[in-house]
Short mmCIF file of the C-alpha atoms (twelve columns), coordinates in Angstrom:
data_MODEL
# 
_entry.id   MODEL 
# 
loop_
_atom_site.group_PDB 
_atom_site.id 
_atom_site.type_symbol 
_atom_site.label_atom_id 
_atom_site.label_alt_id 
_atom_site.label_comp_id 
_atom_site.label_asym_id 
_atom_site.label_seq_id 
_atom_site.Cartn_x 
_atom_site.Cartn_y 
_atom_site.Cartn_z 
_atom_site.pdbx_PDB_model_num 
ATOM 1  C CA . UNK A 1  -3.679  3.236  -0.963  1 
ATOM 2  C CA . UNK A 2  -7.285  4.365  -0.233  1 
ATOM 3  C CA . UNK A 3  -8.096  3.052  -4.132  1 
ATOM 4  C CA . UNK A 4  -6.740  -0.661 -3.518  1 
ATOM 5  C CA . UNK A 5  -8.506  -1.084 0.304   1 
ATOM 6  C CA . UNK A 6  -11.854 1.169  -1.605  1 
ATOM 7  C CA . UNK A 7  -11.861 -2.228 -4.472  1 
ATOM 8  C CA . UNK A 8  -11.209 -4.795 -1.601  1 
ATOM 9  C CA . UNK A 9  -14.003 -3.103 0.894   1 
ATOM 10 C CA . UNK A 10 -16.570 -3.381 -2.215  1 
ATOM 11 C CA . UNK A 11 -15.783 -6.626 -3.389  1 
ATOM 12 C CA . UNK A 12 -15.944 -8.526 -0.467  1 
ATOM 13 C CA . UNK A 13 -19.000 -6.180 1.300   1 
ATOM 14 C CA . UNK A 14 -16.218 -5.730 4.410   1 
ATOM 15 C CA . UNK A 15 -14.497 -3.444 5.939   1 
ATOM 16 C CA . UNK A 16 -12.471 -6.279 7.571   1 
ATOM 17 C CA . UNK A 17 -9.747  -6.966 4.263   1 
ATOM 18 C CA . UNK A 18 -8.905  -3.177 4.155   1 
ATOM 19 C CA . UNK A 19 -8.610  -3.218 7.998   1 
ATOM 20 C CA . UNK A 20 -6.310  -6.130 7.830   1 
ATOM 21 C CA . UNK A 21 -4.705  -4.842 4.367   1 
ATOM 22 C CA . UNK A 22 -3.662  -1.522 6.025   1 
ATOM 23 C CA . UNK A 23 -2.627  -2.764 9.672   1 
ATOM 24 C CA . UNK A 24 -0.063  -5.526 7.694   1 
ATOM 25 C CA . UNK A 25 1.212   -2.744 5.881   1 
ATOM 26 C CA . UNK A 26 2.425   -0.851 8.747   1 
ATOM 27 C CA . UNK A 27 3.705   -4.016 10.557  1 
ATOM 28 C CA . UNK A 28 5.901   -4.756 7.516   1 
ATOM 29 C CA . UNK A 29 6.550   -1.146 6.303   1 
ATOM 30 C CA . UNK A 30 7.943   -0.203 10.198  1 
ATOM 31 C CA . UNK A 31 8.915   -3.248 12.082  1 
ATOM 32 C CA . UNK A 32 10.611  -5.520 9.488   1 
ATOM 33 C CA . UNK A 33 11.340  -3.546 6.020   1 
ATOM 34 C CA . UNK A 34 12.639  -0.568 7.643   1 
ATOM 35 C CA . UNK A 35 15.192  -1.728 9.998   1 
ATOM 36 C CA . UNK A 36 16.412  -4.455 7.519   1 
ATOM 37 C CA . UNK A 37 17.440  -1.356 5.347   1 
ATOM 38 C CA . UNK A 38 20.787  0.437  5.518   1 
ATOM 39 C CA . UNK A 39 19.954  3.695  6.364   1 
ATOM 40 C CA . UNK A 40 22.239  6.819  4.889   1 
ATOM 41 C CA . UNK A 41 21.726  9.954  3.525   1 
ATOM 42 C CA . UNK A 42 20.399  8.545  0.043   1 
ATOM 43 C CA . UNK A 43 18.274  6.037  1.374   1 
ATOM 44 C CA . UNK A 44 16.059  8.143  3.640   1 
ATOM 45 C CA . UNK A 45 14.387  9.737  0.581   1 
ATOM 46 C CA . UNK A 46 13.612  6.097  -0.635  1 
ATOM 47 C CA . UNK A 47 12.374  4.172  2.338   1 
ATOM 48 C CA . UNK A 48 10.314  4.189  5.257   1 
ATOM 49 C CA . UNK A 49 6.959   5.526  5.293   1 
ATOM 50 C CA . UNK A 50 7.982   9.321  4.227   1 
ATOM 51 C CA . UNK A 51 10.081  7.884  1.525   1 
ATOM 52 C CA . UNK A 52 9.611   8.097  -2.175  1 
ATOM 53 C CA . UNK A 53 8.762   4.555  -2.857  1 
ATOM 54 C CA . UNK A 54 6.245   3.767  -1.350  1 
ATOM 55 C CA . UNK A 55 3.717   6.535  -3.322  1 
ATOM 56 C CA . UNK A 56 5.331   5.100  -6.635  1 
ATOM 57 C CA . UNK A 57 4.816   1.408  -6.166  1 
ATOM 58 C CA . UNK A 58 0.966   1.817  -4.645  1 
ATOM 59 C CA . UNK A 59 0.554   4.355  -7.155  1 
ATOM 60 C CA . UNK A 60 1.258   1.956  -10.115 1 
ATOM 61 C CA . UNK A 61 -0.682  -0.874 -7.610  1 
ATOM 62 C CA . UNK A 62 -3.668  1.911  -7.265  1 
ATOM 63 C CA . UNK A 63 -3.920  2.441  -11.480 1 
ATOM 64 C CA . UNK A 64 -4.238  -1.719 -12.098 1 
ATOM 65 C CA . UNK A 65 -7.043  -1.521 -8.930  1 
ATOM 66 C CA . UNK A 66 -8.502  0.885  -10.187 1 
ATOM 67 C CA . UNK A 67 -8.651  -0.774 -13.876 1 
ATOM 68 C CA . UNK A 68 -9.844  -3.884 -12.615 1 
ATOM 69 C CA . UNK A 69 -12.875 -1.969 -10.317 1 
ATOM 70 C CA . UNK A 70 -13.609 -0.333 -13.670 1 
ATOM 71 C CA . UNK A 71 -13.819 -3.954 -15.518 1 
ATOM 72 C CA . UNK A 72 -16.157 -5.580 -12.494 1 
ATOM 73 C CA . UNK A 73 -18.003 -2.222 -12.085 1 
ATOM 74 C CA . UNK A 74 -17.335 -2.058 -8.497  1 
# 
């Protein structure tokens, strides 16, 4: 996650988009996304924030960040 709030906190010259990027994150990650899931013995390795998705998803979001930083020379 630190590469995708690193390109917004350069492009914009704020702190203020990764503070907002990171505090929605945990809103939606532990007060709506988690409870909406069924939770079972397969699911817990997949969701929440110790779950495996969440690494694979910002990892593929952190390689096209990091790409586009790359193209704008951030």
């Amino acid at each position: 996650m630190s590469v995708i709030l690193a390109y917004y906190t350069f492009k914009s010259k704020s702190l203020w988009p990764a503070a907002l990027y990171h505090s929605v994150h945990n809103i939606y990650l532990q007060k709506i996304f988690t409870p909406l899931t069924i939770t079972n013995e397969k699911s817990t390795f997949w969701i929440d924030e110790y779950g495996l998705m969440i690494p694979v998803v910002t990892t593929l979001f952190a390689i096209y960040f990091w790409r586009k930083a790359k193209i704008k020379n951030l």
